[in-house]
PyMOL commands that place a pseudoatom at each C-alpha (Angstrom):
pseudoatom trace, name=CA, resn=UNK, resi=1, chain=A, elem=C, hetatm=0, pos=[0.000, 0.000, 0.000]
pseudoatom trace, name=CA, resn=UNK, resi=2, chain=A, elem=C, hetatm=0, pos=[1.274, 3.507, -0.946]
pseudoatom trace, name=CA, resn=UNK, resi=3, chain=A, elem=C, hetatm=0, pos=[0.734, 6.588, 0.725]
pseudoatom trace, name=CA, resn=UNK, resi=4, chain=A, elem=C, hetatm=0, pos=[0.997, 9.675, -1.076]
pseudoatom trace, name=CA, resn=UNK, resi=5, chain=A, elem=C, hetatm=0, pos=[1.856, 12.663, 1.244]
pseudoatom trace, name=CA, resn=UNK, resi=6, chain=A, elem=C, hetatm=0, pos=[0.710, 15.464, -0.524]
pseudoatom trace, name=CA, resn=UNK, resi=7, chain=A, elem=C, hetatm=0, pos=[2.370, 18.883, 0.689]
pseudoatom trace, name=CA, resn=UNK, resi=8, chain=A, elem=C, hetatm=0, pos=[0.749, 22.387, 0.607]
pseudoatom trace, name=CA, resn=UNK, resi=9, chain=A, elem=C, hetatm=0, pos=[2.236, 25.411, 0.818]
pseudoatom trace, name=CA, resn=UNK, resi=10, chain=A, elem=C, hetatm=0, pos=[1.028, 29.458, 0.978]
pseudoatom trace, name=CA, resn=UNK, resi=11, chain=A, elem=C, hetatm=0, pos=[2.289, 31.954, -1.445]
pseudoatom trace, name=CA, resn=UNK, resi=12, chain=A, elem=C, hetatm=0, pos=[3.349, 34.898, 0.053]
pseudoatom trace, name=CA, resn=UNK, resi=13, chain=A, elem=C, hetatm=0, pos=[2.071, 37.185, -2.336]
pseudoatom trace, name=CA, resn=UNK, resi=14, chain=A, elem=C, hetatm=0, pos=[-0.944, 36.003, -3.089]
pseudoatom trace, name=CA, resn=UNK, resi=15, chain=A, elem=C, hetatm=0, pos=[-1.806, 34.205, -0.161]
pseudoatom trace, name=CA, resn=UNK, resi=16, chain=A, elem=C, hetatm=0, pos=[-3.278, 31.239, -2.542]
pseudoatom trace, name=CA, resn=UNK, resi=17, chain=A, elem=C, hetatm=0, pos=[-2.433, 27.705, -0.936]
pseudoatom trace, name=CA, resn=UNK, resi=18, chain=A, elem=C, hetatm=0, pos=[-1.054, 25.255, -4.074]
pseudoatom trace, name=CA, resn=UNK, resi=19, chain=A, elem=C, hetatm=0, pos=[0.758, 21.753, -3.667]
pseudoatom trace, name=CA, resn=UNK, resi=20, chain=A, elem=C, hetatm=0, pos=[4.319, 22.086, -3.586]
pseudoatom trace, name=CA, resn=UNK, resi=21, chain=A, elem=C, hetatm=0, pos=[5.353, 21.935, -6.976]
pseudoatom trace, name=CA, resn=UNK, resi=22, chain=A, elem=C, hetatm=0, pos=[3.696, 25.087, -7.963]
pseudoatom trace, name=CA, resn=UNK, resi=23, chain=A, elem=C, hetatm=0, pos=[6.754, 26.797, -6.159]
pseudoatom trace, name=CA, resn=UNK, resi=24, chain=A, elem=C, hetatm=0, pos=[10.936, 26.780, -7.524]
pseudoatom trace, name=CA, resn=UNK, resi=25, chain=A, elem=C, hetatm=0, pos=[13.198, 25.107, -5.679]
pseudoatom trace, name=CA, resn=UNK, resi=26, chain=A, elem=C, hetatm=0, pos=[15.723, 27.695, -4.549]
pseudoatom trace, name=CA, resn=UNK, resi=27, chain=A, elem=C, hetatm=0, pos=[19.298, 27.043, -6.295]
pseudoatom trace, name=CA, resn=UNK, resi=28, chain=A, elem=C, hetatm=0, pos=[21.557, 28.067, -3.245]
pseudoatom trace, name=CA, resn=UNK, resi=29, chain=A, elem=C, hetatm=0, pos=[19.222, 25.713, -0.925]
pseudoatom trace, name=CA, resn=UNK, resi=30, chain=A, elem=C, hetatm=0, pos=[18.366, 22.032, -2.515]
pseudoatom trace, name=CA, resn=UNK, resi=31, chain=A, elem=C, hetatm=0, pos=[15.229, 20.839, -0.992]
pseudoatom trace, name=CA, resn=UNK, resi=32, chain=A, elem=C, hetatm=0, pos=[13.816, 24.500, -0.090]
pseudoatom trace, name=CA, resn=UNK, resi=33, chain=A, elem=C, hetatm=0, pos=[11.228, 26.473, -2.263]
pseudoatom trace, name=CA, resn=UNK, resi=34, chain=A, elem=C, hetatm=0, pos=[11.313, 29.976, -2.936]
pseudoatom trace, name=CA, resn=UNK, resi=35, chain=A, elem=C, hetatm=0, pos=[8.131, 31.407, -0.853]
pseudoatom trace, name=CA, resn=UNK, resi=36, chain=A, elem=C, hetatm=0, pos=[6.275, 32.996, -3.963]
pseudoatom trace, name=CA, resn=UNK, resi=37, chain=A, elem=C, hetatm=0, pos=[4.548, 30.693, -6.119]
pseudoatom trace, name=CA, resn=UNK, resi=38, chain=A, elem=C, hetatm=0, pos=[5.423, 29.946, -9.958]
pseudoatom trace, name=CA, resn=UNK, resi=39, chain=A, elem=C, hetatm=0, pos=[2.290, 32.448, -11.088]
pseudoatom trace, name=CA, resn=UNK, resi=40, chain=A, elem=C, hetatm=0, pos=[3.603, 35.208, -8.865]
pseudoatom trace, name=CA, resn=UNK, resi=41, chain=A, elem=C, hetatm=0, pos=[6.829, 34.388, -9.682]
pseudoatom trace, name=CA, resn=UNK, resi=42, chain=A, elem=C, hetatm=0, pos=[6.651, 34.695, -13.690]
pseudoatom trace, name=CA, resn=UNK, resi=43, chain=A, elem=C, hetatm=0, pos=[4.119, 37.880, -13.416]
pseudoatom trace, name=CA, resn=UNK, resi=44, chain=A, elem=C, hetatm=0, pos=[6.925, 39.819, -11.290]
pseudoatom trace, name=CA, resn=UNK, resi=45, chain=A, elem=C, hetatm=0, pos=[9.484, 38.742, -14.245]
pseudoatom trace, name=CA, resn=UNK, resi=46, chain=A, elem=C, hetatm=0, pos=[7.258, 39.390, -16.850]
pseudoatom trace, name=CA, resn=UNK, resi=47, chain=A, elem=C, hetatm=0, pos=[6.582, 42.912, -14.960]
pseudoatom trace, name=CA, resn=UNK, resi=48, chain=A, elem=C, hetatm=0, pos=[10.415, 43.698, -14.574]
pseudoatom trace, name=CA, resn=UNK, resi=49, chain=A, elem=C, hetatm=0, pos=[10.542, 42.356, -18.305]
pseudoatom trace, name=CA, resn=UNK, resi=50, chain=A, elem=C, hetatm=0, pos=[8.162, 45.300, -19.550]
pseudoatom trace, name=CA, resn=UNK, resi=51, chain=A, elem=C, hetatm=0, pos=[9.199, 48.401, -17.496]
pseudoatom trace, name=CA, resn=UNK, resi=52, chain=A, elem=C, hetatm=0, pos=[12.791, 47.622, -18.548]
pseudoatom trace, name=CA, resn=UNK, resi=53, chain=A, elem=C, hetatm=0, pos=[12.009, 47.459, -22.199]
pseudoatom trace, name=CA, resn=UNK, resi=54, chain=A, elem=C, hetatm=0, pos=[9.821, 50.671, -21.652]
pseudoatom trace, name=CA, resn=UNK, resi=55, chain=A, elem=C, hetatm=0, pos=[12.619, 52.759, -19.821]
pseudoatom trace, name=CA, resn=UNK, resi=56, chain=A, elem=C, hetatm=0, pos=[15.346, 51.437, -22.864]
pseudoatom trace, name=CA, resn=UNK, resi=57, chain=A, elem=C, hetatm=0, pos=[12.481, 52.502, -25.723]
pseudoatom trace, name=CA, resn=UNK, resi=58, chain=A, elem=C, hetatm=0, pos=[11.673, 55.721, -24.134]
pseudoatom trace, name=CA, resn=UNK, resi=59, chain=A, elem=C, hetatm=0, pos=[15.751, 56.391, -23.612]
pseudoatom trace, name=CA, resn=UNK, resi=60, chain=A, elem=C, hetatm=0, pos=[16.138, 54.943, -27.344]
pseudoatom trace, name=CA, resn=UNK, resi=61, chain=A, elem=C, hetatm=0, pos=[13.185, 57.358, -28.745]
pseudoatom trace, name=CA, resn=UNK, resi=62, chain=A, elem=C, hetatm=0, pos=[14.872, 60.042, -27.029]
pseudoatom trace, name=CA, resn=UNK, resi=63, chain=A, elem=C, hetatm=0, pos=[18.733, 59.486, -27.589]
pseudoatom trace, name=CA, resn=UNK, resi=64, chain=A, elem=C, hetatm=0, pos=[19.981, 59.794, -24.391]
pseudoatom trace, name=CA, resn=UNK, resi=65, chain=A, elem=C, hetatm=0, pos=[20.624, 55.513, -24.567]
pseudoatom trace, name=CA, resn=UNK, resi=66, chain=A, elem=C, hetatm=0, pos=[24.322, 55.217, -24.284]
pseudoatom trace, name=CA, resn=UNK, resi=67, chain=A, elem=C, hetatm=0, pos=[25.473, 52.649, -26.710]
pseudoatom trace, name=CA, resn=UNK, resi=68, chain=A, elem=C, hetatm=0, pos=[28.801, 51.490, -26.849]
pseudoatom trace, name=CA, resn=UNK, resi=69, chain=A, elem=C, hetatm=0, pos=[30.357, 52.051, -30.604]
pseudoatom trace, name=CA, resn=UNK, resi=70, chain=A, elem=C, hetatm=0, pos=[32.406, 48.756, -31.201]
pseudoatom trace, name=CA, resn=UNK, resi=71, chain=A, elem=C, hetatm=0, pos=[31.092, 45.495, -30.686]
pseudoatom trace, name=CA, resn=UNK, resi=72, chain=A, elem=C, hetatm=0, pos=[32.999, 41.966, -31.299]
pseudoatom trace, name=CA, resn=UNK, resi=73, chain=A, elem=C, hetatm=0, pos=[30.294, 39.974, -32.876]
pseudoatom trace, name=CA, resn=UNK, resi=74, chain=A, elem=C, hetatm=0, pos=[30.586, 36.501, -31.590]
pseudoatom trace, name=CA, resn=UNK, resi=75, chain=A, elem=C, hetatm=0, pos=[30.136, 34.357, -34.745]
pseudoatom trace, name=CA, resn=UNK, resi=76, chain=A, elem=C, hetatm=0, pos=[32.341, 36.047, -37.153]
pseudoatom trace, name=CA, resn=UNK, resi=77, chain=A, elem=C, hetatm=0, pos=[35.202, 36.655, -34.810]
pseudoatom trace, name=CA, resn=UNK, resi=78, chain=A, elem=C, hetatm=0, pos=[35.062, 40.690, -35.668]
pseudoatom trace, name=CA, resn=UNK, resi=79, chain=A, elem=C, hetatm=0, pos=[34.814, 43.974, -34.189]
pseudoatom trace, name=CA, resn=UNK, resi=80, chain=A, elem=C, hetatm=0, pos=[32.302, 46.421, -35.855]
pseudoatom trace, name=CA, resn=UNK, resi=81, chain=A, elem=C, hetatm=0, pos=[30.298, 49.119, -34.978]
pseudoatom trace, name=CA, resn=UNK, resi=82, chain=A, elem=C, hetatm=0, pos=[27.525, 49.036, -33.219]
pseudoatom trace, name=CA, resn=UNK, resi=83, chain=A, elem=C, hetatm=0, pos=[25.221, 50.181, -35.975]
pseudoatom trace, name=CA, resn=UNK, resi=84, chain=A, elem=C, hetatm=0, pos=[25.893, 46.614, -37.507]
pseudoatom trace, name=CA, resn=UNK, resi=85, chain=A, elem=C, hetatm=0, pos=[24.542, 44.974, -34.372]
pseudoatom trace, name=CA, resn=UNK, resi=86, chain=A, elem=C, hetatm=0, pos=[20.413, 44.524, -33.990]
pseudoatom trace, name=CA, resn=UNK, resi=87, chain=A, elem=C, hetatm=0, pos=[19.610, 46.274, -30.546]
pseudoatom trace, name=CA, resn=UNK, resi=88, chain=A, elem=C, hetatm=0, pos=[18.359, 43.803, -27.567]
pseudoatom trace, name=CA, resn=UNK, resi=89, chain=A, elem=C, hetatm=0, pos=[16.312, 45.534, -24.730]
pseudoatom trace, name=CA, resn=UNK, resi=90, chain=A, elem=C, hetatm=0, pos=[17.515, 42.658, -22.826]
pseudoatom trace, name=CA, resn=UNK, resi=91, chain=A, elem=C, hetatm=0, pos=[21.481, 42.148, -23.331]
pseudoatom trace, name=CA, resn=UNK, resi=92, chain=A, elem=C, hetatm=0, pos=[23.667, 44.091, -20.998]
pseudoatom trace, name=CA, resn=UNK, resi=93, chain=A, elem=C, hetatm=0, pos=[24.508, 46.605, -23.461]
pseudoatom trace, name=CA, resn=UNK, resi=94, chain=A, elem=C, hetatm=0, pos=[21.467, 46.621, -25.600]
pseudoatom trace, name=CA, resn=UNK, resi=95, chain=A, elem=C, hetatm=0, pos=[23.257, 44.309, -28.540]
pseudoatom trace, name=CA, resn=UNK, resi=96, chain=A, elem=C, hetatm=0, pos=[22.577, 41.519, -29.933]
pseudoatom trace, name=CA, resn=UNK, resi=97, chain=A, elem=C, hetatm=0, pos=[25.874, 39.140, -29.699]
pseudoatom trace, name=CA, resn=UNK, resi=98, chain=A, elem=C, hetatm=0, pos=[26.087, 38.589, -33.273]
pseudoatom trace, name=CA, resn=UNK, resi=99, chain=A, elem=C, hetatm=0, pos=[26.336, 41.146, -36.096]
pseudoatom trace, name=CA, resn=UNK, resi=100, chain=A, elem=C, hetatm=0, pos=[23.638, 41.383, -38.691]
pseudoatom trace, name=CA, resn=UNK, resi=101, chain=A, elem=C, hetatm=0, pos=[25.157, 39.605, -41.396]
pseudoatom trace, name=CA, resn=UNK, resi=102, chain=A, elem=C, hetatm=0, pos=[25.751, 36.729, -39.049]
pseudoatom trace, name=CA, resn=UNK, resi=103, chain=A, elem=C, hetatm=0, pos=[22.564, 37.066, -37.516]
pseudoatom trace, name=CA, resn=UNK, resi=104, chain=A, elem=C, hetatm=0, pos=[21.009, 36.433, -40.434]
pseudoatom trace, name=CA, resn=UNK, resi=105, chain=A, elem=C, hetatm=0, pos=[22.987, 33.795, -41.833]
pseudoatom trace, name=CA, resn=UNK, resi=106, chain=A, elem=C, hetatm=0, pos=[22.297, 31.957, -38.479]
pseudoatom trace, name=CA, resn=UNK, resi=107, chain=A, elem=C, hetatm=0, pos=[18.557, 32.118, -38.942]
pseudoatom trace, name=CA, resn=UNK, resi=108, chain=A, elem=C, hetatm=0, pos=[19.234, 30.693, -42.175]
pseudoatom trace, name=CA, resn=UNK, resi=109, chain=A, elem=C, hetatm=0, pos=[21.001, 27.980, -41.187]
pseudoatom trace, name=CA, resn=UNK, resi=110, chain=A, elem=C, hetatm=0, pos=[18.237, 26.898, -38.380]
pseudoatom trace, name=CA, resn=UNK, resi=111, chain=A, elem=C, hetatm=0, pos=[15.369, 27.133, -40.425]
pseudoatom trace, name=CA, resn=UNK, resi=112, chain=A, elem=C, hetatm=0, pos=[16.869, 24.468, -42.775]
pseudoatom trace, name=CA, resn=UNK, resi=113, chain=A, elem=C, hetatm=0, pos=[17.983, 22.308, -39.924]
pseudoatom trace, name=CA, resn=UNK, resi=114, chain=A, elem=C, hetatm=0, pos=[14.187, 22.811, -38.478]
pseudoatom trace, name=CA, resn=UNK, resi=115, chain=A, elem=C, hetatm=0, pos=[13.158, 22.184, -42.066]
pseudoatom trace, name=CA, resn=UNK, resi=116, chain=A, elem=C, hetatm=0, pos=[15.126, 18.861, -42.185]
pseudoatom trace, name=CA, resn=UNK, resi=117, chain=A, elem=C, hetatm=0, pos=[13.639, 17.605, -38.749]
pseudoatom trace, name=CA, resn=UNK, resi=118, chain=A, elem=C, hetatm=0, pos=[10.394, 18.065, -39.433]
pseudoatom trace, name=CA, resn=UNK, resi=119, chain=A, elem=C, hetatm=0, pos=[10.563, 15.811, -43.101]
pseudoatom trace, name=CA, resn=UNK, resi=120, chain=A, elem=C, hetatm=0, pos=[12.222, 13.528, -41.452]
for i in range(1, 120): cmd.bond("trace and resi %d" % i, "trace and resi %d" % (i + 1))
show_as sticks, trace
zoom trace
């Protein structure tokens, strides 16, 4: 006979009870949850997500974005300037990693390999 234990646990944000695996197991801590739930969670990254991309379009719109002028673009082993780069809200300095060129050589090069997998 098997007993399943079920746990519970309350979500400190929005004080909903779920079962256990609706919360991330902290990294630093194996065995402990983080005490917001996996809703809460992605809706405070999703929220960080969109005022940051805001606050770089609004700085972008109005030039005052500081980007740096030289890039080395990670594919073709080169450094160009940063107007050869497609601009990332998310990357550290608002660049994509590879240049344009590359960039779209690489999507190329997947949507034949995604092309092949799904004929075969």
């Amino acid at each position: 006979m098997t007993t399943t234990t079920e746990e519970f646990k309350t979500c400190t944000k929005c004080k909903t009870e779920f079962l256990i695996e609706e919360f991330y197991t902290r990294a630093d801590r194996p065995g402990w949850h983080v005490p917001q739930c996996k809703y809460c969670t992605k809706a405070k990254v999703r929220e960080t997500q969109e005022t940051r991309r805001a606050r770089v379009k609004e700085q972008y719109e109005a030039g005052t974005l500081e980007v740096i002028e030289e890039k080395w673009c990670r594919i073709c082993d080169e450094v160009k300037p940063s107007s050869q780069f497609y601009m990332k809200w998310d990357s550290k300095d608002y660049l994509s990693h590879a240049c344009k060129s590359c960039h779209k050589y690489d999507c190329k090069i997947r949507a034949r390999i995604k092309k092949k997998k799904a004929n075969a």
